[in-house]
C-alpha positions as CSV (number, residue, x, y, z in Angstrom):
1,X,0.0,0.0,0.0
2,X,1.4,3.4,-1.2
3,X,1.4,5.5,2.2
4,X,2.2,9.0,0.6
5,X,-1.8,9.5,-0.9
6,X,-2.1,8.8,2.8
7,X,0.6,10.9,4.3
8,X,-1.1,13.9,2.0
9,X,-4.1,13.0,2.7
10,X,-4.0,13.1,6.0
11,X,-4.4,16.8,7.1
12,X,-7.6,17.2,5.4
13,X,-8.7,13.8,5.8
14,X,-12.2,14.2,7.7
15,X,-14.1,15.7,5.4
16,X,-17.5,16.3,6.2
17,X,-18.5,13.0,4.0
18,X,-16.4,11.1,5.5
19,X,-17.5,12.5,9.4
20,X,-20.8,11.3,8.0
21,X,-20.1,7.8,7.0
22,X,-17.9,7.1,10.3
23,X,-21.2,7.9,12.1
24,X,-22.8,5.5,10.6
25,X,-20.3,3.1,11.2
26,X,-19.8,4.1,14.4
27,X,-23.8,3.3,15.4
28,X,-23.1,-0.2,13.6
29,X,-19.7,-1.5,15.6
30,X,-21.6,0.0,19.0
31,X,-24.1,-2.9,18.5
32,X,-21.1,-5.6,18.1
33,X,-18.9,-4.1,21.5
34,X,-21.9,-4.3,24.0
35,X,-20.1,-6.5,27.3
36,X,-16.9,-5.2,26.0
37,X,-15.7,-2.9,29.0
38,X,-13.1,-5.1,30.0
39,X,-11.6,-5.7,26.3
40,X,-8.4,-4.9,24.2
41,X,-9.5,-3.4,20.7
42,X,-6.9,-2.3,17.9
43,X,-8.6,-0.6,15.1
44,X,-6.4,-1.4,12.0
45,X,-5.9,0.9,9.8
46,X,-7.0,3.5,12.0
47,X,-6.8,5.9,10.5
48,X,-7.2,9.6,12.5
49,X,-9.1,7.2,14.7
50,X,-12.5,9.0,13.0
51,X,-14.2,5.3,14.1
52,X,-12.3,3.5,17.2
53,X,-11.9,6.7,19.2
54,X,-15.9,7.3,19.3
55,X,-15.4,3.7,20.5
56,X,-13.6,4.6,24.0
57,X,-15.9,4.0,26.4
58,X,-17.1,0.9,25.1
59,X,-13.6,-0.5,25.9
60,X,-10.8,-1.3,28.4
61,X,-8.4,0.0,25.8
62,X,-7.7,0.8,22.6
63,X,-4.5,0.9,20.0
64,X,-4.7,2.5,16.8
65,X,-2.9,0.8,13.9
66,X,-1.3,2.8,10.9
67,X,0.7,3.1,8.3
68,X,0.6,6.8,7.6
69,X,2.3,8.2,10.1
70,X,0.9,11.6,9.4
71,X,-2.7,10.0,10.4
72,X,-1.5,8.9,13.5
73,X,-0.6,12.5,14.2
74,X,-3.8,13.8,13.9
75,X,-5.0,10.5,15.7
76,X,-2.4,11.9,18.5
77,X,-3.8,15.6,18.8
78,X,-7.4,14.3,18.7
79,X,-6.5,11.9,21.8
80,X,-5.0,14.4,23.6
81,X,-7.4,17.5,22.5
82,X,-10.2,14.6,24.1
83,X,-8.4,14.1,27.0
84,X,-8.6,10.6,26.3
85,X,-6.9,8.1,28.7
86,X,-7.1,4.6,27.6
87,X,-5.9,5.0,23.4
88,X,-2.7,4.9,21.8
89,X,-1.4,5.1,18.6
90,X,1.5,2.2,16.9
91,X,3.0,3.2,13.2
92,X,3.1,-0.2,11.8
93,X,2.2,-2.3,8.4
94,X,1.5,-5.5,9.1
95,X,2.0,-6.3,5.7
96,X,5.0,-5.7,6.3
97,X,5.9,-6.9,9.2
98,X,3.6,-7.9,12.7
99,X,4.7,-6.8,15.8
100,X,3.9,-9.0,18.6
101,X,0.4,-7.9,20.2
102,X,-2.6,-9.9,21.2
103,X,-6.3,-8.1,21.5
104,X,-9.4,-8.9,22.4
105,X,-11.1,-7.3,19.2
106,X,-9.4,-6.1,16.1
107,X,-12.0,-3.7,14.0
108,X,-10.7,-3.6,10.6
109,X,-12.9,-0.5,8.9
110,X,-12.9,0.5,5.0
111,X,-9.5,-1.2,5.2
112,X,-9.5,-4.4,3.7
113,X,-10.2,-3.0,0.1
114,X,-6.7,-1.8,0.1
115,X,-4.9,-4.7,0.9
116,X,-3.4,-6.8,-2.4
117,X,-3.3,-10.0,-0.4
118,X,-6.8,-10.1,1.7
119,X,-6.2,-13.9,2.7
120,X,-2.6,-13.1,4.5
121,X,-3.6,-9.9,6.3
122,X,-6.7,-11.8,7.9
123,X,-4.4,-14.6,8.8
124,X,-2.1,-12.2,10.7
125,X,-5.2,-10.6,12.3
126,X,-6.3,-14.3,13.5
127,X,-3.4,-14.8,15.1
128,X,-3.2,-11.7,17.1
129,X,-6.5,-12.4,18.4
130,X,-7.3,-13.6,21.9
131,X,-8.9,-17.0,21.4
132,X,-12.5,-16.4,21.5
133,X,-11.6,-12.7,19.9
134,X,-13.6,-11.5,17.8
135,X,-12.5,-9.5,14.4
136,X,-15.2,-6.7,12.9
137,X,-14.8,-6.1,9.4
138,X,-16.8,-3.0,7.5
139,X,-16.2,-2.9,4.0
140,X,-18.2,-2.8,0.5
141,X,-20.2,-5.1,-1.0
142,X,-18.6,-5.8,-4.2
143,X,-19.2,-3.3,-6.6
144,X,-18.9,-4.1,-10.6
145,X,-19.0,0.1,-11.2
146,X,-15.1,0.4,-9.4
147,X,-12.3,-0.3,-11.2
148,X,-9.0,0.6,-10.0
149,X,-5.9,-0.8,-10.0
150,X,-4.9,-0.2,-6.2
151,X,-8.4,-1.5,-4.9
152,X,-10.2,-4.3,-4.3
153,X,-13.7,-3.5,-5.9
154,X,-15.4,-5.2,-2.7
155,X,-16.5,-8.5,-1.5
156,X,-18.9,-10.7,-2.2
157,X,-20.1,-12.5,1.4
158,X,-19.4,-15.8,-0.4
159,X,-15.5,-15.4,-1.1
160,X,-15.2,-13.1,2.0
161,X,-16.9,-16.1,4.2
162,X,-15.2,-18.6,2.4
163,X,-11.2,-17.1,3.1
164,X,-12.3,-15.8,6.6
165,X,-13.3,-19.8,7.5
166,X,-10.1,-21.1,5.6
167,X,-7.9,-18.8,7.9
168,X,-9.7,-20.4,11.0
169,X,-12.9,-18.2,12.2
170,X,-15.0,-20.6,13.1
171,X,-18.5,-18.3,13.4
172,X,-18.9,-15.8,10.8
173,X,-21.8,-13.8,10.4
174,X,-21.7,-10.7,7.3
175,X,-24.6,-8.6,6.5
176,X,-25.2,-5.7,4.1
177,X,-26.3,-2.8,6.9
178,X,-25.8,0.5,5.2
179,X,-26.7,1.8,1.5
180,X,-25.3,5.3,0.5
181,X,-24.9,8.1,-2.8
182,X,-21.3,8.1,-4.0
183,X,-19.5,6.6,-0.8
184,X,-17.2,4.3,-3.0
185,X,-15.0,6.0,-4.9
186,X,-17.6,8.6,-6.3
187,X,-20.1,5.5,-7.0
188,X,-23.5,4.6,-4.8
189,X,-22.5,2.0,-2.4
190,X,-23.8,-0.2,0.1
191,X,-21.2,-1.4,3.1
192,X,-21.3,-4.9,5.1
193,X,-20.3,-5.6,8.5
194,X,-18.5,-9.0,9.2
195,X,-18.5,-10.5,12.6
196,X,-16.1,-12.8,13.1
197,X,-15.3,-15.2,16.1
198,X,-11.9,-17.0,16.6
């Protein structure tokens, strides 16, 4: 994954649209953390942390996962700006490399689409998991409109349920929970959340 668009990016990254969307999200992933207060989350991909740090008080703790080291940054201020306690930020790429961390959940959000080889990030994210962890996946349902060379054009729940049970989830539950105007790269999209147990 090219980090620069990211790196510029980052700065001006919560755009109104995208405030909008993470709110929706947001409402979605409070519904899967209910009974959560005692759990680790990482949110990878994190981002400026527009999703996991509305997620806070749901939580024991959370660690926000990047690549961009100039999203972290704004991740950073908004922590501290919030006065919030129990987040902190890690510059990593675990398609890179994994560093050696365990959680409780890992929320992957609008992340996955990204990612060349889908089957080894999700193995690396199953193995970082707790046993009994659970993994949340938002992304887009697959979308025949999108074609671009540095993104996945979605996922069918078939071949998303199919690698997510060969890498060793053994309940897996994906619905479509969100239809929007233009939300995927200037197309109408609808997004799926994927719940998945280890």
């Amino acid at each position: 994954m090219e980090n620069n668009v990211f790196e510029q990016m980052a700065k001006r990254y919560d755009t109104v649209e995208r405030i909008e969307l993470a709110k929706v999200i947001v409402k979605e992933v409070k519904s899967e953390l209910q009974n959560s207060k005692s759990k680790s989350l990482m949110d990878y991909g994190s981002g400026t942390g527009l999703i996991s740090l509305e997620l806070c008080t749901l939580v024991d703790s959370i660690l926000l996962v990047d690549s961009s080291e100039q999203m972290l940054e704004v991740a950073k201020a908004k922590i501290s700006h919030k006065g919030i306690t129990n987040s902190k930020v890690l510059f990593s790429d675990f398609t890179q490399e994994t560093p050696k961390l365990k959680a409780d959940i890992i929320l992957m959000s609008l992340v996955l689409l990204h990612i060349p080889d889908t089957k080894k990030i999700l193995q690396e994210l199953f193995n970082i998991l707790n046993d009994d962890g659970k993994l949340i996946i938002i992304d887009f349902d697959k979308n025949d409109q999108i074609n671009h060379p540095k993104v996945h054009n979605g996922f069918t729940h078939d071949e998303l349920d199919k690698t997510l049970t060969e890498v060793g989830f053994k309940s897996i539950d994906i619905k479509t929970f969100h239809h929007g105007n233009r939300i995927f790269m200037n197309q109408d999209a609808s997004m799926f959340i994927a719940s998945c147990i280890k």
